[in-house]
NUKE-151991 format. One record per residue (C-alpha): residue number from 1; x, y, z; residue in three letters. Coordinates in pm, whole numbers, plus 32768, in hexadecimal, padded with zeros to 4 digits. Example, Ala and Ser with C-alpha at 12.3 -4.5 7.8 and 13.67 -1.06 7.14 Angstrom:
<drenti pos="1" c1="84CE" c2="7E3E" c3="830C" code="ALA"/>
<drenti pos="2" c1="8557" c2="7F96" c3="82CA" code="SER"/>
# end
This chain:
<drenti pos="1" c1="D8AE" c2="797B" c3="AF2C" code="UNK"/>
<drenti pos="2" c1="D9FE" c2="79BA" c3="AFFD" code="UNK"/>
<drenti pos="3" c1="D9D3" c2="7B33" c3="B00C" code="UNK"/>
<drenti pos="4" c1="D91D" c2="7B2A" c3="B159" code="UNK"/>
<drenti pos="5" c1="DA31" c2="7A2C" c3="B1E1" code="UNK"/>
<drenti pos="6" c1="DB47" c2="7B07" c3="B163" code="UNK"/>
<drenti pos="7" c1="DAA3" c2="7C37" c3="B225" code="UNK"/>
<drenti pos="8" c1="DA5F" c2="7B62" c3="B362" code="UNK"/>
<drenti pos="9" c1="DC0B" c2="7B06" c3="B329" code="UNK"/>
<drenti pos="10" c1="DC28" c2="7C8D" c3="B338" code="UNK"/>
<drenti pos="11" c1="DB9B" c2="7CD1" c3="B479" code="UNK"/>
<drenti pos="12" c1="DBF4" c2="7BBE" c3="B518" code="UNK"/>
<drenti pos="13" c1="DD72" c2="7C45" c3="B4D6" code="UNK"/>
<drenti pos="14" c1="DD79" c2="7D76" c3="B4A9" code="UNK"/>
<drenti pos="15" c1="DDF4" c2="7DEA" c3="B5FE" code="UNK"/>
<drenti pos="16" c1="DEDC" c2="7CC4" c3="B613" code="UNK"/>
<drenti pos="17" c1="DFF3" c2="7D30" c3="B506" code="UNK"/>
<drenti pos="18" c1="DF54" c2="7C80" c3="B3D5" code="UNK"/>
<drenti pos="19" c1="DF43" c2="7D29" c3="B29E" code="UNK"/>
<drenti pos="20" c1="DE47" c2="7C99" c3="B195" code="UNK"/>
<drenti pos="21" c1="DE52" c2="7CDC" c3="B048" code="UNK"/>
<drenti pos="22" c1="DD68" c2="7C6C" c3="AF13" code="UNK"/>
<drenti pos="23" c1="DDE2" c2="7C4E" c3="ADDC" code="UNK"/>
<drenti pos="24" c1="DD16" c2="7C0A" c3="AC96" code="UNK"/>
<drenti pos="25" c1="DDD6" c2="7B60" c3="ABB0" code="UNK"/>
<drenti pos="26" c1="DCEF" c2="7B43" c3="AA64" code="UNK"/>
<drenti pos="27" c1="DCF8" c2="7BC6" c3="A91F" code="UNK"/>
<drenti pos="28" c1="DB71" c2="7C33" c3="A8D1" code="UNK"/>
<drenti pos="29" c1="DB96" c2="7BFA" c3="A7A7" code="UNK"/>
<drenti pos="30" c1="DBD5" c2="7A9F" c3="A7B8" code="UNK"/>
<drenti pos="31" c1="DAA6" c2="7A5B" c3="A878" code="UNK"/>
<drenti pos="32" c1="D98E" c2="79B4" c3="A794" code="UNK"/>
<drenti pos="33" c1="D839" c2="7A2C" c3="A803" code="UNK"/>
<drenti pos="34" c1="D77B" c2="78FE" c3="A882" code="UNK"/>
<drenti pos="35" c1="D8AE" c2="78EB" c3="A988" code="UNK"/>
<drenti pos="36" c1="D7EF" c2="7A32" c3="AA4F" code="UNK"/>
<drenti pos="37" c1="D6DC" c2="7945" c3="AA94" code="UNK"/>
<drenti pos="38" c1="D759" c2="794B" c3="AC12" code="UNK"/>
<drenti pos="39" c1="D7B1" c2="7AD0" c3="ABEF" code="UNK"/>
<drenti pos="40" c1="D6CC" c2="7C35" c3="ABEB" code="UNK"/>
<drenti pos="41" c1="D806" c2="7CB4" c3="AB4B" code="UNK"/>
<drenti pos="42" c1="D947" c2="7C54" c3="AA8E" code="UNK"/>
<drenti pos="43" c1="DACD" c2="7CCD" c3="AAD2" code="UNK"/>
<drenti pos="44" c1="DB10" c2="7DEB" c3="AA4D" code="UNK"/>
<drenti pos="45" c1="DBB6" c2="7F10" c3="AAE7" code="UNK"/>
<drenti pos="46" c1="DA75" c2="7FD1" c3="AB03" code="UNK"/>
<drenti pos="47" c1="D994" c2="7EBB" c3="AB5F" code="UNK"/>
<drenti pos="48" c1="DA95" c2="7E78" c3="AC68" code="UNK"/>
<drenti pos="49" c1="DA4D" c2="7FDA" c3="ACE9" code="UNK"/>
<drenti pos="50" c1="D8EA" c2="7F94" c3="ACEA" code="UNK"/>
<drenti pos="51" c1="D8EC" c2="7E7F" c3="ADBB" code="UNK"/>
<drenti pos="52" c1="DA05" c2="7F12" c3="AE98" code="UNK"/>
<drenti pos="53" c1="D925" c2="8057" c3="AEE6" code="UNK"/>
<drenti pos="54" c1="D7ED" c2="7F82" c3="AF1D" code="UNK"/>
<drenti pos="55" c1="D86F" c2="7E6F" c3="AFD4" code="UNK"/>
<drenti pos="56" c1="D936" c2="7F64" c3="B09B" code="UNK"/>
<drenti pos="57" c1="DA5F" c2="7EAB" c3="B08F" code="UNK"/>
<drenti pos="58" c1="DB40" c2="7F24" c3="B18C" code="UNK"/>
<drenti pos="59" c1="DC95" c2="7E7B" c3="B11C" code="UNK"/>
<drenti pos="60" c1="DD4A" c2="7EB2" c3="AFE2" code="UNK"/>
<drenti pos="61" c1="DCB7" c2="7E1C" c3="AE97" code="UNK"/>
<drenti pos="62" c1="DD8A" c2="7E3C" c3="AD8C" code="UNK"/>
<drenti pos="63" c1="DD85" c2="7DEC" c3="ABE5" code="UNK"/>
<drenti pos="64" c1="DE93" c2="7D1D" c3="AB25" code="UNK"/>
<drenti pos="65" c1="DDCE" c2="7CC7" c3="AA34" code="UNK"/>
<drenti pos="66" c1="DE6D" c2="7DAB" c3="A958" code="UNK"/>
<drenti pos="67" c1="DFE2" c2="7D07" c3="A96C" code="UNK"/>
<drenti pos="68" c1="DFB9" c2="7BD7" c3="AA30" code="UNK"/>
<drenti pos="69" c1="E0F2" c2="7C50" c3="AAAF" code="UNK"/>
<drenti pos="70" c1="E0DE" c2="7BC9" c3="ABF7" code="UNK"/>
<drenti pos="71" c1="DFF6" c2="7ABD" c3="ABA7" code="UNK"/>
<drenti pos="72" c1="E111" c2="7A4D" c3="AAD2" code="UNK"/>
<drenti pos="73" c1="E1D6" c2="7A40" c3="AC12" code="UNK"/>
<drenti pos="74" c1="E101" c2="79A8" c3="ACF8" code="UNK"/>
<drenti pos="75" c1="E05B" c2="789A" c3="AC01" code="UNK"/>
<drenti pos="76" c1="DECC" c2="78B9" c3="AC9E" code="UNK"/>
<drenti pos="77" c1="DE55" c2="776C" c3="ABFC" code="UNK"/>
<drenti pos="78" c1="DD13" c2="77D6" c3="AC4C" code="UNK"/>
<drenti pos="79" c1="DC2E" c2="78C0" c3="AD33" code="UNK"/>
<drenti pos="80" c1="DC78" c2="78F9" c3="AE86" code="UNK"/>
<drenti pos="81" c1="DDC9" c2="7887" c3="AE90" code="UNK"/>
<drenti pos="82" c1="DE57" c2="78E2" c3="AFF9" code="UNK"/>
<drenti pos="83" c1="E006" c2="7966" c3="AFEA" code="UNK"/>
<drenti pos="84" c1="E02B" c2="7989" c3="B18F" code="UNK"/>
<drenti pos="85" c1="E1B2" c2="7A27" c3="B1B1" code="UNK"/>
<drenti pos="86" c1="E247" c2="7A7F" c3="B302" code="UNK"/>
<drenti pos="87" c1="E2D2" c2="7BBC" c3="B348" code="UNK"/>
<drenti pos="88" c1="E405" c2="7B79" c3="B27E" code="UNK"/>
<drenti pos="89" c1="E328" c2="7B34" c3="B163" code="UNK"/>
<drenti pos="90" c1="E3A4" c2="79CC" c3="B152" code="UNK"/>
<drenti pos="91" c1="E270" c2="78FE" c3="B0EB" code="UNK"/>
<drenti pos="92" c1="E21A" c2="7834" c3="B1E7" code="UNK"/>
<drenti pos="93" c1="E0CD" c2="778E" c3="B163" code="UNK"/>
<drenti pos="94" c1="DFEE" c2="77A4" c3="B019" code="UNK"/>
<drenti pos="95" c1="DEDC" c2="76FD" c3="AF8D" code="UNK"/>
<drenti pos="96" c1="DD4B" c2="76FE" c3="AFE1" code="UNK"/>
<drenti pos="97" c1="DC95" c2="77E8" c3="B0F7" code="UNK"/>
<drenti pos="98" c1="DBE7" c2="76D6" c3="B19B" code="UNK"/>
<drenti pos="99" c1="DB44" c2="756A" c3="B129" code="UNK"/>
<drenti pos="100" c1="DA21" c2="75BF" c3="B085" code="UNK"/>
<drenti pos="101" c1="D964" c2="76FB" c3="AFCB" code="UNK"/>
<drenti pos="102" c1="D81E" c2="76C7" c3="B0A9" code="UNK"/>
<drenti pos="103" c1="D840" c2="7736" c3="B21A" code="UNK"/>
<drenti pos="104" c1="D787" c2="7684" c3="B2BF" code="UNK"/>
<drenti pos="105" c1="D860" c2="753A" c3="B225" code="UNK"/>
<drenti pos="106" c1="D9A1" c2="75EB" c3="B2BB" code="UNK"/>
<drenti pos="107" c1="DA9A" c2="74D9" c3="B385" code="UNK"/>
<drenti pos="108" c1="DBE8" c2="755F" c3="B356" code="UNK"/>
<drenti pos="109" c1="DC5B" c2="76AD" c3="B36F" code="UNK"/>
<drenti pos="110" c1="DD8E" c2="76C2" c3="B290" code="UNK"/>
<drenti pos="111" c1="DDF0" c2="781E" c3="B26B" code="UNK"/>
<drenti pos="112" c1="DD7B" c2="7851" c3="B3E9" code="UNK"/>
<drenti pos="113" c1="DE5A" c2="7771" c3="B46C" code="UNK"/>
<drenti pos="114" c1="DF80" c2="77E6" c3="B3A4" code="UNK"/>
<drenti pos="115" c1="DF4D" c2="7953" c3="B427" code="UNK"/>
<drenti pos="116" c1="DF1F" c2="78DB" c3="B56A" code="UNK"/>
<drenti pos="117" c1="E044" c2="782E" c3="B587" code="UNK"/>
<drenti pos="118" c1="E120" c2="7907" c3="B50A" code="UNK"/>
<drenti pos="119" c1="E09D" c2="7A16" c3="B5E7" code="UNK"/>
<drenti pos="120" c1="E0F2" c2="7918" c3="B71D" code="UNK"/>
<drenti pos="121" c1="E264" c2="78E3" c3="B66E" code="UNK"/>
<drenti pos="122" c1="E1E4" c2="7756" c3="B616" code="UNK"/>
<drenti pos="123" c1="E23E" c2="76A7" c3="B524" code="UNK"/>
<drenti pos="124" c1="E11E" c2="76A1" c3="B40C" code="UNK"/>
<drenti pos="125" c1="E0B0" c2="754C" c3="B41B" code="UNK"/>
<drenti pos="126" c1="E007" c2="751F" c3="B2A5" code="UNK"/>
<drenti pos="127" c1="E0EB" c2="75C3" c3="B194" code="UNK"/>
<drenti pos="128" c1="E012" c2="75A5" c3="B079" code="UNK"/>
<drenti pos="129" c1="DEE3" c2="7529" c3="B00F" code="UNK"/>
<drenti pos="130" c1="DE0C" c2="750F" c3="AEB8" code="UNK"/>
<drenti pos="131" c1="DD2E" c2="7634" c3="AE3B" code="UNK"/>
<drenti pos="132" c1="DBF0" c2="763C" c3="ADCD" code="UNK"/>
<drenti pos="133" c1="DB31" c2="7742" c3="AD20" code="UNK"/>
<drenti pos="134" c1="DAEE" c2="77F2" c3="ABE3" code="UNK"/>
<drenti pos="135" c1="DC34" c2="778A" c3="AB29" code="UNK"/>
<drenti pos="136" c1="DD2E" c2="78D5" c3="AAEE" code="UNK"/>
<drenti pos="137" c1="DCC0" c2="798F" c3="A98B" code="UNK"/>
<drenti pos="138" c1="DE36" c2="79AD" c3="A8EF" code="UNK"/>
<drenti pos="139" c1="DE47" c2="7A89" c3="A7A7" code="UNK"/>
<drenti pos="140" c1="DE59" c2="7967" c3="A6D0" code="UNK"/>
<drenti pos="141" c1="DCF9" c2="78F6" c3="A732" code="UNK"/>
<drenti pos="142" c1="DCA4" c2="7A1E" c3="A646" code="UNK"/>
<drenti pos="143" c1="DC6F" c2="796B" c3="A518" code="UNK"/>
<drenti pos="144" c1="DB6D" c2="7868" c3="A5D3" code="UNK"/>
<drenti pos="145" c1="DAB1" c2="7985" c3="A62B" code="UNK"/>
<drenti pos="146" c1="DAAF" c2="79EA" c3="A49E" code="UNK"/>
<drenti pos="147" c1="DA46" c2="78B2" c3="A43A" code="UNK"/>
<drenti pos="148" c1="D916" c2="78B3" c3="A541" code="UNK"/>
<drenti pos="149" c1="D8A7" c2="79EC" c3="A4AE" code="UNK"/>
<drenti pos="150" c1="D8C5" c2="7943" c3="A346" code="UNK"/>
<drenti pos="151" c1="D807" c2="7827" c3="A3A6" code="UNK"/>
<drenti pos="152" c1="D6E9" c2="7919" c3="A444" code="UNK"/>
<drenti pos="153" c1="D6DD" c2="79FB" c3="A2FC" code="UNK"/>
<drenti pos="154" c1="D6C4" c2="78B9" c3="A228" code="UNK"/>
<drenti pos="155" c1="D5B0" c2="7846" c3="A2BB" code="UNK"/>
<drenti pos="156" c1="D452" c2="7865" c3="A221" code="UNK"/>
<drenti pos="157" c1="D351" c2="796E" c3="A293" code="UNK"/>
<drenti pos="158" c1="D1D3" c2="7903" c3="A278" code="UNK"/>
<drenti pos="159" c1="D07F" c2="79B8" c3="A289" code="UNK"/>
<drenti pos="160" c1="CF62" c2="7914" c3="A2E3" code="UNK"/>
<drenti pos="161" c1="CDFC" c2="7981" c3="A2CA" code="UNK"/>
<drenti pos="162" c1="CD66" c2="798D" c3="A401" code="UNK"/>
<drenti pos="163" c1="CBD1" c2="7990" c3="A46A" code="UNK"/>
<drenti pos="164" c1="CB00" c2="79EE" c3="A589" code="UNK"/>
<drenti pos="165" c1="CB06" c2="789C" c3="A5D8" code="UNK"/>
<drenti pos="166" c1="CC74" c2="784D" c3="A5AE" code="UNK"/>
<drenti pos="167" c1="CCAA" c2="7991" c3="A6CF" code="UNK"/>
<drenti pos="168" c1="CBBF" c2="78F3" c3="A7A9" code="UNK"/>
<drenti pos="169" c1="CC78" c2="77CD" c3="A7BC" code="UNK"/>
<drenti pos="170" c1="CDB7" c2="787D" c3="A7B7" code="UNK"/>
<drenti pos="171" c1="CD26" c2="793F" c3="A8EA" code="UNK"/>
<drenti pos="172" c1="CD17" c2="77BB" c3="A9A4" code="UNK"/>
<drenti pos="173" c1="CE9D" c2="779E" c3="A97A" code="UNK"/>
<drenti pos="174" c1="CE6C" c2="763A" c3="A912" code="UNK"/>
<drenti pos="175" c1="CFF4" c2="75FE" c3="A904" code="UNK"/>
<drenti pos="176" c1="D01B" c2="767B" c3="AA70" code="UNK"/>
<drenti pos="177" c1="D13F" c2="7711" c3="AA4E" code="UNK"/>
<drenti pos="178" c1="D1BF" c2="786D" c3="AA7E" code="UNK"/>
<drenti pos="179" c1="D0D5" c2="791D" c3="A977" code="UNK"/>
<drenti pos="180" c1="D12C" c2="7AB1" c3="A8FD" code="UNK"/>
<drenti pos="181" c1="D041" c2="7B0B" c3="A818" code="UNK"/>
<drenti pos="182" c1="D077" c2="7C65" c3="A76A" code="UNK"/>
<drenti pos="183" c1="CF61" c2="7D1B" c3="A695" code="UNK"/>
<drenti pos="184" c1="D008" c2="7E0C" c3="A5A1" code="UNK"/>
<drenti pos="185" c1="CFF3" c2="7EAB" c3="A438" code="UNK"/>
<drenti pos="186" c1="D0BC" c2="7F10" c3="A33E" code="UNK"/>
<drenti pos="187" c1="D02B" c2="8098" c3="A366" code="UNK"/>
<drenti pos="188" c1="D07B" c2="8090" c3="A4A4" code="UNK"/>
<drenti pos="189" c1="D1E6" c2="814E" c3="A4E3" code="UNK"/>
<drenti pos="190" c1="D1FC" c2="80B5" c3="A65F" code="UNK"/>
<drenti pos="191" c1="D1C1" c2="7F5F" c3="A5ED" code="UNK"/>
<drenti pos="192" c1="D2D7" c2="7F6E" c3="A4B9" code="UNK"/>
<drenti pos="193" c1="D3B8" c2="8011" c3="A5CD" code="UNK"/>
<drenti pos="194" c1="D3C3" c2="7EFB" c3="A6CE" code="UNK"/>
<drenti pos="195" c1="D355" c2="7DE2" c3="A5EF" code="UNK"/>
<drenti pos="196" c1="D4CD" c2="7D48" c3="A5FB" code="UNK"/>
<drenti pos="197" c1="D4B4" c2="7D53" c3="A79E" code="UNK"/>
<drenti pos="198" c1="D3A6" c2="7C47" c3="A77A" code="UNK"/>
<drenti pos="199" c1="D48F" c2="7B74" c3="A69B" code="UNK"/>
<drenti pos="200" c1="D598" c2="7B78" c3="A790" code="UNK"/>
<drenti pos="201" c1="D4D4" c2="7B31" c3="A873" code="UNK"/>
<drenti pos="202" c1="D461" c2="7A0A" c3="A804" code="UNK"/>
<drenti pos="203" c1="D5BC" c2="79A2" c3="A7A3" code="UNK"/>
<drenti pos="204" c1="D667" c2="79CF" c3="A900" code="UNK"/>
<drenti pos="205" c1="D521" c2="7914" c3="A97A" code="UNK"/>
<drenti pos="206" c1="D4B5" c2="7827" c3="A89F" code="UNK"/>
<drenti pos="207" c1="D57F" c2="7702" c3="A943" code="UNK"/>
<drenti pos="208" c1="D4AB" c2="7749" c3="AA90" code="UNK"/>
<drenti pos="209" c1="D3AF" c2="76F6" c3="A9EC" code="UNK"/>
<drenti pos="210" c1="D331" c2="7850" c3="A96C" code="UNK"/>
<drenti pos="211" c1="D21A" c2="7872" c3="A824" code="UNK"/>
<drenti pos="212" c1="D205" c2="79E0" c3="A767" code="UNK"/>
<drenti pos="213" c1="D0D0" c2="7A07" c3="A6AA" code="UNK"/>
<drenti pos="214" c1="D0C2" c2="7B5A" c3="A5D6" code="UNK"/>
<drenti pos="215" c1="CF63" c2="7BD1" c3="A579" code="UNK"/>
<drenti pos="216" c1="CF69" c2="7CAB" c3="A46B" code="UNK"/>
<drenti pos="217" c1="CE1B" c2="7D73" c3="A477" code="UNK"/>
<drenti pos="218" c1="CE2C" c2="7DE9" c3="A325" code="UNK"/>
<drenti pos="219" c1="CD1C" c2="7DA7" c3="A20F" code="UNK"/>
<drenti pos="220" c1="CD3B" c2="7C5D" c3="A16B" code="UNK"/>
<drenti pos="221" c1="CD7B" c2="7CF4" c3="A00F" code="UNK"/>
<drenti pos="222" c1="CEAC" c2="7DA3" c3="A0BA" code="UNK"/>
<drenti pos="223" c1="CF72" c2="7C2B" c3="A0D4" code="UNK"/>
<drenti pos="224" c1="D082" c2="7C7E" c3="9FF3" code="UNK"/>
<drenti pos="225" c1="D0F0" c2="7DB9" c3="A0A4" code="UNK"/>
<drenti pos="226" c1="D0CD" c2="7CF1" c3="A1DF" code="UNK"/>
<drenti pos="227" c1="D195" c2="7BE0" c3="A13F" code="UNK"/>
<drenti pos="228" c1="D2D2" c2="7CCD" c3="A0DE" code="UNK"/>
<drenti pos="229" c1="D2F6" c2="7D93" c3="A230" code="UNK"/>
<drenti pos="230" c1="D2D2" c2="7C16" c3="A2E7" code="UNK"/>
<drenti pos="231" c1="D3DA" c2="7BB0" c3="A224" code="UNK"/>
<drenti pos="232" c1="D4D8" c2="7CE5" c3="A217" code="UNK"/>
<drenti pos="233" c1="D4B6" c2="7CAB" c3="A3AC" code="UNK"/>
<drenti pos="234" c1="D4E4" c2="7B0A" c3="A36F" code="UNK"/>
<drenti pos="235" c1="D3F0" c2="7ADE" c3="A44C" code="UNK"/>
<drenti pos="236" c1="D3F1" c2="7985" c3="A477" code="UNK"/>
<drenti pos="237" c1="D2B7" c2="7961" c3="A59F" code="UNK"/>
<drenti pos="238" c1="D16A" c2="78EE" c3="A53B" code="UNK"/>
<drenti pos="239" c1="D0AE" c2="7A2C" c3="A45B" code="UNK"/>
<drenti pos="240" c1="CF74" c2="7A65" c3="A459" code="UNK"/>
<drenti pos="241" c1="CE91" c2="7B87" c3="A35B" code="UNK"/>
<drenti pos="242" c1="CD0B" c2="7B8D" c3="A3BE" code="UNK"/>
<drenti pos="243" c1="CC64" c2="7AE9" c3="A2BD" code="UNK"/>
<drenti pos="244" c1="CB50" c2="7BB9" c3="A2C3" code="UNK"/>
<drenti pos="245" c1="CB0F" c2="7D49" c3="A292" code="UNK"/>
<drenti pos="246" c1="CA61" c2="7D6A" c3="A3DB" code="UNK"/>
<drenti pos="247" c1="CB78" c2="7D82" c3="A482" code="UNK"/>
<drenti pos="248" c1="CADF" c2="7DEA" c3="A5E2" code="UNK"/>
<drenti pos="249" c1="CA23" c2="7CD4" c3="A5DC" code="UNK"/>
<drenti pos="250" c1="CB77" c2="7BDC" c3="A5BC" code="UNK"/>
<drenti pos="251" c1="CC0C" c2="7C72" c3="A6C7" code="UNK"/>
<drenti pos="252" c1="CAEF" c2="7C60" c3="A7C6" code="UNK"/>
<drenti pos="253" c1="CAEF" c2="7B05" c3="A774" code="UNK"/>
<drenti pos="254" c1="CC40" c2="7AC4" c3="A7F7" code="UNK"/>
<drenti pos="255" c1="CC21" c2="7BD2" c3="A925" code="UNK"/>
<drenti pos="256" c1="CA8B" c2="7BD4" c3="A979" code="UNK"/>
<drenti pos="257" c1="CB04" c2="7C6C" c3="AAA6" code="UNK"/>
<drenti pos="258" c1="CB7D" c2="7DAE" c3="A9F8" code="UNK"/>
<drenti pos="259" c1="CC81" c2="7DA3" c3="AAA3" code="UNK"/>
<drenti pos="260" c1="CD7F" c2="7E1C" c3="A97A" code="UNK"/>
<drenti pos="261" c1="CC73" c2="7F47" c3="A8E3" code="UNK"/>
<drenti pos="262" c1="CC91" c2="7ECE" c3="A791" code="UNK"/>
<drenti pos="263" c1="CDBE" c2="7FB8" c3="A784" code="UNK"/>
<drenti pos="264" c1="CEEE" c2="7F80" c3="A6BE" code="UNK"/>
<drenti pos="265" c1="D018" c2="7F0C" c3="A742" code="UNK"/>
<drenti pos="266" c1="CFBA" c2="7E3E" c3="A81E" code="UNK"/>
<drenti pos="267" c1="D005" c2="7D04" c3="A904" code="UNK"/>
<drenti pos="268" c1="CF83" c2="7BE5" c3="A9BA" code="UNK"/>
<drenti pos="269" c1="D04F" c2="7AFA" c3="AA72" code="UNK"/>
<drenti pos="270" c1="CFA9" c2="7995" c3="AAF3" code="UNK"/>
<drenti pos="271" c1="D02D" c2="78D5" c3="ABD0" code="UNK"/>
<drenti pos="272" c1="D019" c2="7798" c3="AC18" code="UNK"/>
<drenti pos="273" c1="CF11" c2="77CC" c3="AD31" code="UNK"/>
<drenti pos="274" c1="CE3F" c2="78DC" c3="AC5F" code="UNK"/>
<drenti pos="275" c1="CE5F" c2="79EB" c3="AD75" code="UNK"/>
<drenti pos="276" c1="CDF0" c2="7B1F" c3="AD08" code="UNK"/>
<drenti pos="277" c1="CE97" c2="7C93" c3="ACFB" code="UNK"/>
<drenti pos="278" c1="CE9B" c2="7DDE" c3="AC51" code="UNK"/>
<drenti pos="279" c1="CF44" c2="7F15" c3="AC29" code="UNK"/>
<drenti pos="280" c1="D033" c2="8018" c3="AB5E" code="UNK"/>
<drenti pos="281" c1="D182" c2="7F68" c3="AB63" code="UNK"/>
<drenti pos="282" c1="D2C5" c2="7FBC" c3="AABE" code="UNK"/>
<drenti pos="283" c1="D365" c2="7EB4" c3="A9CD" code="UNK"/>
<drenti pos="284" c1="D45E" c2="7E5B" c3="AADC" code="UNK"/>
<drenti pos="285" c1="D34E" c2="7E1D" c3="ABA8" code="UNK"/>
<drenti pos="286" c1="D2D1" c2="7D1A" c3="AAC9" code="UNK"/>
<drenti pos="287" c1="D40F" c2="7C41" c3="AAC8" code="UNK"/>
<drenti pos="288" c1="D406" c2="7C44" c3="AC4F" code="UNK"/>
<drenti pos="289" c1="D29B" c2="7BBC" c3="AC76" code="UNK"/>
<drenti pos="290" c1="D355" c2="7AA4" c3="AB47" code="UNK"/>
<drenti pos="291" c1="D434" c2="7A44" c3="AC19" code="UNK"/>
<drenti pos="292" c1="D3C3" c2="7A24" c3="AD49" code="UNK"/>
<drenti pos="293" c1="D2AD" c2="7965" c3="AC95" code="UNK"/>
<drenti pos="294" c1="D378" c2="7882" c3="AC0A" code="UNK"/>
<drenti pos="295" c1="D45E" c2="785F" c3="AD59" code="UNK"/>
<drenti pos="296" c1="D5A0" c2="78F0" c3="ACA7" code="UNK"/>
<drenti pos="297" c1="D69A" c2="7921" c3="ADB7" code="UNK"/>
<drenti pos="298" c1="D702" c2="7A75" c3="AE2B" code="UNK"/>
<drenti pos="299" c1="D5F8" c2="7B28" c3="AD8C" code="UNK"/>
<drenti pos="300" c1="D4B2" c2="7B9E" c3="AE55" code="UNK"/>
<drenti pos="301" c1="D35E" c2="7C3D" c3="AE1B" code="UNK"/>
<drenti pos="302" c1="D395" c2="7D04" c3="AF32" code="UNK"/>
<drenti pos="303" c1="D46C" c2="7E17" c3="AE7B" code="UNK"/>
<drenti pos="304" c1="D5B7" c2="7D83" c3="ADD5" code="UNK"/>
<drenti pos="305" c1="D638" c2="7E92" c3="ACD2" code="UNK"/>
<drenti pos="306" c1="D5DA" c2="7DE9" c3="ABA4" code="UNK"/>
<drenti pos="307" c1="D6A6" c2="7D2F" c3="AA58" code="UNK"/>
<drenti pos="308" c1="D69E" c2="7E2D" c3="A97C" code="UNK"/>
<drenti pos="309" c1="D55A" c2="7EB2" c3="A969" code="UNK"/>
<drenti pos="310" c1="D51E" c2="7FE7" c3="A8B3" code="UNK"/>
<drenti pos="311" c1="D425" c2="809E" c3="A998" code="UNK"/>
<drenti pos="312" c1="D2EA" c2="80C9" c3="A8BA" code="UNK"/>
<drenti pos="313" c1="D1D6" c2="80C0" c3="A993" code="UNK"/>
<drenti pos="314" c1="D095" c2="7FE7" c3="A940" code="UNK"/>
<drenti pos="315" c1="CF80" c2="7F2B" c3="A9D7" code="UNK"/>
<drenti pos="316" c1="CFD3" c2="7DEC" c3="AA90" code="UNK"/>
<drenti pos="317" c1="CF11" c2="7CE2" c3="AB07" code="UNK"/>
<drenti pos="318" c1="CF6C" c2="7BA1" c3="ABA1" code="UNK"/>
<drenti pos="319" c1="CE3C" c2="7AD0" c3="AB85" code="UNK"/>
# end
């Protein structure tokens, strides 16, 4: 959400002397997932080149997430933390970018007025200030993130049977909240593939209010082999296996606008206002229309490189 005010700080000084740097200072692998629900993306060194090259980011990004090295040094409490030094590196002012993390609530300038009076040889007036922010992800957080994925793997995975009734009413979205629905099958190699992108998606999401229903459009007598792959994935969304063997029949009653083809895999995202779209879509894709459904910040429909989507293709439909 400060990436767009960091590249404003850029322009505004680059011809005036100012060099900006941006450091990230986590470890990735202290990050548990459900804290990307504000993210497309986490902090790795190649995500960070992903972003960079999309965003074209025109000052220099770099990773020490690897050492903390210079985290260690600085001590970033939490995310953006603002060092301004003067031009014999003495630090002059640290602490937060500005008062608040929505723009148009901006008052106070912080960081602004530090550069600016340092470049008029004033005094800085505020020293430091508090942060705010997505608190620093030190090494040690590690083992929290271990124990998140313990508690996900230990929970229970269910299988419902679900009629042409119980779709149509699906269809209505009666929670109103963020709905993916995804029709798969065991058979199918795609769906297997980028079965686990669903679960994290619903686990960066879920908190923003997000519901994953899986439709497994396999033959009722086929509930054990849906059973095992559902559980080697810990899938732990609502599942669904057709109740029925007419199988075209169940899906048309969720989708009597065709808008899926009865093919397999496939996806259908409802909103909260119903409005309805189709297409081919990449799994990326599918975390974008998430979150901006779901109003997770710094994410966008409009073409944010995704989480961590695998790139099958298959038929989406937000409904």
């Amino acid at each position: 959400m400060y990436e767009r005010r960091i590249t404003q700080l850029v322009a505004d000084y680059r011809d005036r002397g100012v060099a900006i740097v941006a450091i990230q200072p986590n470890d990735p692998k202290a990050i548990t997932i459900d804290e990307l629900d504000s993210s497309d993306l986490s902090d790795s060194l190649e995500e960070m080149k992903i972003r960079a090259q999309y965003k074209h980011l025109t000052y220099p990004y770099l990773y020490d997430g690897e050492t903390q090295s210079v985290a260690d040094a600085y001590g970033p409490q939490a995310t953006p933390h603002v060092f301004v030094f003067d031009r014999d590196r003495h630090l002059r002012y640290e602490g937060r970018m500005d008062d608040s993390y929505r723009t148009e609530l901006v008052k106070t300038h912080e960081a602004r007025d530090a550069i600016d009076a340092l470049l008029a040889h004033r005094e800085v007036a505020t020293k430091h200030t508090g942060v705010f922010g997505c608190s620093t992800k030190w090494k040690e957080k590690q083992a929290a993130r271990l124990e998140a994925l313990r508690k996900i793997e230990s929970q229970p995975v269910q299988l419902e049977m679900v009629s042409a009734a119980d779709l149509k009413t699906l269809r209505t979205n009666p929670t109103h909240k963020m709905l993916l629905v995804s029709f798969w099958a065991t058979w199918c190699g795609s769906c297997i593939h980028e079965f686990p992108d669903f679960e994290d998606t619903l686990r960066m999401y879920a908190v923003r209010d997000l519901e994953l229903v899986t439709v497994a459009v396999n033959l009722p007598d086929e509930r054990n082999s849906v059973l095992r792959v559902l559980e080697k994935m810990h899938a732990t969304s609502r599942n669904l296996l057709f109740a029925s063997n007419e199988t075209a029949a169940l899906q048309t009653a969720f989708d009597s606008s065709r808008l899926l083809k009865n093919n397999s895999p496939c996806t259908a995202t409802c909103d909260r206002k119903k409005h309805a779209r189709s297409g081919r879509a990449a799994e990326s894709d599918i975390q974008l229309l998430v979150a901006g459904g779901t109003g997770a910040e710094g994410s966008s429909a409009a073409g944010d490189p995704g989480h961590g989507g695998r790139g099958a293709e298959r038929d989406v439909a937000a409904v």
